[in-house]
Every structure is written in C-alpha cells, then in structure tokens.
N, C-alpha and C positions, 0 to 999 in steps of 0.2 A: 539441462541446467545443473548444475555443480556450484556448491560453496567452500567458499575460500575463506577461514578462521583468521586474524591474526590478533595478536596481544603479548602480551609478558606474561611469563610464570619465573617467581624466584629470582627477577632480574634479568632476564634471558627471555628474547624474543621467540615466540613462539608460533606456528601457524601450522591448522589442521584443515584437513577437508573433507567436506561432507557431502554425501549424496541422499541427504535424507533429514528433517528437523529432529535437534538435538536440544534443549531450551539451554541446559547445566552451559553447554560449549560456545551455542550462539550470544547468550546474554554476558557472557564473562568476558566476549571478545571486543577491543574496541574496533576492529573494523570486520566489515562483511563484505566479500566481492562475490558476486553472482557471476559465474563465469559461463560461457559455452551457450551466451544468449545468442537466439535467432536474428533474422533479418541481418545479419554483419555487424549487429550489436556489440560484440565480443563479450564485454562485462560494463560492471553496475557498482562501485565501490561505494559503501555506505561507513561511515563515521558515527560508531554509539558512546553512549555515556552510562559505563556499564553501572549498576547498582545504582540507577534510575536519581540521581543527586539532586537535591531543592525544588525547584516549581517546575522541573521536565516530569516528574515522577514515571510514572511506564508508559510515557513515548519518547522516553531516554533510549529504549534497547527495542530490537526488533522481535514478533511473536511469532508462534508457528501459524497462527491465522495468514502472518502477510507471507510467510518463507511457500508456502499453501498457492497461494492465490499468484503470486510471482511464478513459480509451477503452472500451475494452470493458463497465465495469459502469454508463455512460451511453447506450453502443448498444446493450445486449444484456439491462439488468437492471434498465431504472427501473421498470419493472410489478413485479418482485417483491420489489427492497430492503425499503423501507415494513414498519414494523415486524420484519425480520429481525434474527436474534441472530448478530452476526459476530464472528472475532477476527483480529488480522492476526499473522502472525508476521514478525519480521525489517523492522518499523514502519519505522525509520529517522526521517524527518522528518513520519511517517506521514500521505503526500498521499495513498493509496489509501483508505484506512480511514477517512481525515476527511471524502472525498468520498462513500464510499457512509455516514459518518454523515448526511450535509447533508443527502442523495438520502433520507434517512428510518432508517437502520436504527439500531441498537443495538451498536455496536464496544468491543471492548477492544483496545488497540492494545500490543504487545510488541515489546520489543528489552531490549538489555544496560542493565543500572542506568544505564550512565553517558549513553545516550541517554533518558532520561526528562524531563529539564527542558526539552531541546527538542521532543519531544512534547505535555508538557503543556501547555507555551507556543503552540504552533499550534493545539493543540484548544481553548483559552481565546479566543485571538486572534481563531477562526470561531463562539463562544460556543456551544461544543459543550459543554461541560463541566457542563450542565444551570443557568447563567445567560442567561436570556433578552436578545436583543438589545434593548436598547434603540430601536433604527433602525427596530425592525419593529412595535414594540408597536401602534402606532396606524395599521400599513399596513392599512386595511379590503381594498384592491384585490389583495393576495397571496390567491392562491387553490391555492397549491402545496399539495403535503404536508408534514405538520408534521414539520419538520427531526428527526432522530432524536442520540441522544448519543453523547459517546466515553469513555471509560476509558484509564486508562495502568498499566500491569502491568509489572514486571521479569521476563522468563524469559529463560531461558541453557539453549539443547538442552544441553550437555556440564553442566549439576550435576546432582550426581546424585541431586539431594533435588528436581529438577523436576517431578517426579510429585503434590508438594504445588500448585504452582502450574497444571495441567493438569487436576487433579483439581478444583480453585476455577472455574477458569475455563471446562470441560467439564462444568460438574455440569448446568449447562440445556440441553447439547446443540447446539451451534451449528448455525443453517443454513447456515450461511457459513465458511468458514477461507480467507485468503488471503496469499497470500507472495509476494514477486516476489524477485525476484536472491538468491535465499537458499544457495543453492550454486554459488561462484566460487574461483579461486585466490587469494589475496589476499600477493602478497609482500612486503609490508609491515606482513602482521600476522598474524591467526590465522583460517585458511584454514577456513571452515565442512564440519562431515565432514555428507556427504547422508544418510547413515543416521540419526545422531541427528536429522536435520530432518526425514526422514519418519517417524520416530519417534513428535516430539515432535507430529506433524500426525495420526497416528493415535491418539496418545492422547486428543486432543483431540476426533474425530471420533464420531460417532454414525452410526449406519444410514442416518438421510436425510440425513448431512452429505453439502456439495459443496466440495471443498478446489479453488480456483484459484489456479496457481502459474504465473509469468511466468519462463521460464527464458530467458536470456539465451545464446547459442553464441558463445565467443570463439573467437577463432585461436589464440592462444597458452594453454595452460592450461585447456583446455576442461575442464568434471566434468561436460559430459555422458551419457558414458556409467554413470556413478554415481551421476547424478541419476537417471538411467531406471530403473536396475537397486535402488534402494532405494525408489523410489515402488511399482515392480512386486511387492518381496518384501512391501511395508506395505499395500499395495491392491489388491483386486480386482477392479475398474475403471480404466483410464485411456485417456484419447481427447484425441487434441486439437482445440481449437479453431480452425473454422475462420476461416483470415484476411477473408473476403467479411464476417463482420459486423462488424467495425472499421471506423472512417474510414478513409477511401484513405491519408489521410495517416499513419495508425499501424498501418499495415499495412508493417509494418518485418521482412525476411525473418534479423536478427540475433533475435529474440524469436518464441519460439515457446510460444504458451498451453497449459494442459493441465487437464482436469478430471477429480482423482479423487474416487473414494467406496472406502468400506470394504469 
C-alpha cells in the first residue's frame, strides 16, 4: 500500500507520495489515495477538510492510527475481508472502512451526525455506496474481488438511546468492528471517555467478533492507561498486534494495534 498526497501549495497543485505516515503532509492534503490495494482493489481516494473547520473538528483529516490499521487490513487481511460484515467506529473521513469496503467487505461506517456528508461523499466518490463504476463495467481483464459496500450511520457513545442504533447495526453480528484514535485528549473539544467506546464496541460485538483498535501513545495527554483498563473490564481477550506484519514503513512505534474479542 502506497499514499498519494494531493493539495495546493502557493496556488500550484501539488502531490507527493508516501510509503510511510507523515501527519505535517497527510493532514495538509485535501485528498488521500491509497494506492496498490490488494484483492484488485486498486485504490481508496479519500477527500479531507484540512485544519479540521467548525463541527468536523479531527475527523476533518486522517490520523496515523487509521493510515496504520489501513496497512495492516492490506498486509494481514485481504484472504478474509471478502464478504465480511464490518462496522467502524469513530469513521471520521472513513479511509479505514472504505478500504476494507473496496478489499471486498460489507462496512457501515460511524461517527457524530455532523461527519456524515463527509463520509457519504468519500463512499460515493469510491462508488461504494452500491452504484457501480462506470470505469469498470466493460474492464473484462479485472480479475479482483468483487468490491464490497459502505453504509453511513450516526452513533454518539455518550447518548443514551445508543443502544437503538447498536442494536440495528449488531443485529447480524459483525466480523469485524474497527476504530482507530477513538480514545485521545482533545482540548479543543470533547475529549472521548474510553469506557463508553468500549462500551459502545461490546455492544456491538458477538462471540466471533474481532474488534481492531489502533491506539495512538501521546506525550502529553496520554488515555492510555484508560484505554487498556476499559477494553480489559468489556473484554475477555486482548493481544496486541505484532508490528513484523506491517510494512516497514507503518511500523510506527507511536501506534500500537490491538485485537479484542468478547
């Protein structure tokens, strides 16, 4: 997997590429193409709203948690995507959840009401949305898997009627649940509490679900110790993922993967 930069500098269209998270380059860029995806996926173009503007605040721009975990369900998971039933929590611009739709699976992708048009708009953009590409209809020579779809859903861990929306969306049992940066400090806004996220991750979960969450270790503000300690009381499983199956390049020792089950 390879990233494709693009945006303006100075007036003048600009685009770089990366084989490794950059935050300075990713966040500044308004679009992100994941290129060189598995399964005949090809790529993932995601559309941001750089310097996070009004009520999207940082799930405006993508994090190195999801650039991480996007790595990972390309090195670690294009045998079993295909046909899987997944949900992401804490979507954002939803690059994780778009690329394991592309990869073949079945995604509803979540975050707060007010990130939903930019969701929808990326999963249209990648003709996720169960409109067929045009581009492709007449490629005889693709021999991929047949791209799988996305969904867009509003859920908010802190309402308290979220049990409606978990309930809708857990009724088939996900194989898959995924989250990245979903427990941070945020001073600028409203700091996610980790219990209601492992909460809202266990209600969600079933017996054979596998929740993968990309947690992020800051220096200042760390909730790591409350990220561990509300995944441990919600689940009876957790392990982390080792970094040897990541590209070298997203083997970033600020992100640390984790895989629970119930």
């Amino acid at each position: 997997m390879h990233l494709l930069l693009e945006g303006w500098e100075d007036g003048e269209p600009v685009s770089v590429r990366l084989d490794a998270p950059d935050r300075a380059q990713v966040q500044s860029a308004e679009k992100i193409t994941f290129q060189d995806l598995p399964n005949g996926a090809k790529h993932v173009t995601i559309q941001q709203r750089p310097g996070g503007s009004g009520a999207l605040g940082v799930g405006a721009t993508t994090w190195d948690g999801a650039l991480v975990m996007a790595a990972y369900l390309c090195s670690a998971c294009a045998d079993t995507l295909p046909g899987q039933r997944v949900v992401e929590l804490g979507a954002g611009c939803g690059a994780v959840g778009l690329v394991a739709a592309a990869m073949g699976a079945t995604v509803a992708l979540t975050d707060l009401r007010s990130l939903l048009p930019l969701l929808r708009g990326n999963a249209a953009r990648n003709w996720l949305m169960g409109t067929p590409d045009p581009s492709k209809a007449s490629d005889s020579s693709d021999q991929g898997v047949k791209p799988g779809t996305a969904s867009v859903a509003a859920l908010d861990w802190n309402d308290p009627q979220r049990g409606l929306v978990t309930a809708r969306l857990g009724a088939c049992l996900p194989d898959l649940i995924l989250a990245t940066d979903c427990c941070y400090v945020d001073p600028g806004g409203a700091t996610p509490d980790p219990a209601k996220f492992a909460a809202t991750a266990a209600e969600l979960a079933g017996p054979n679900t596998v929740v993968l969450v990309a947690h992020e270790v800051r220096p200042h503000g760390d909730t790591r110790p409350e990220f561990l300690a509300a995944c441990r009381a919600f689940f009876g499983h957790m392990e982390t993922v080792e970094p040897k199956v990541l590209p070298a390049g997203f083997r970033v020792p600020h992100i640390d993967l984790f895989r629970l089950r119930l």
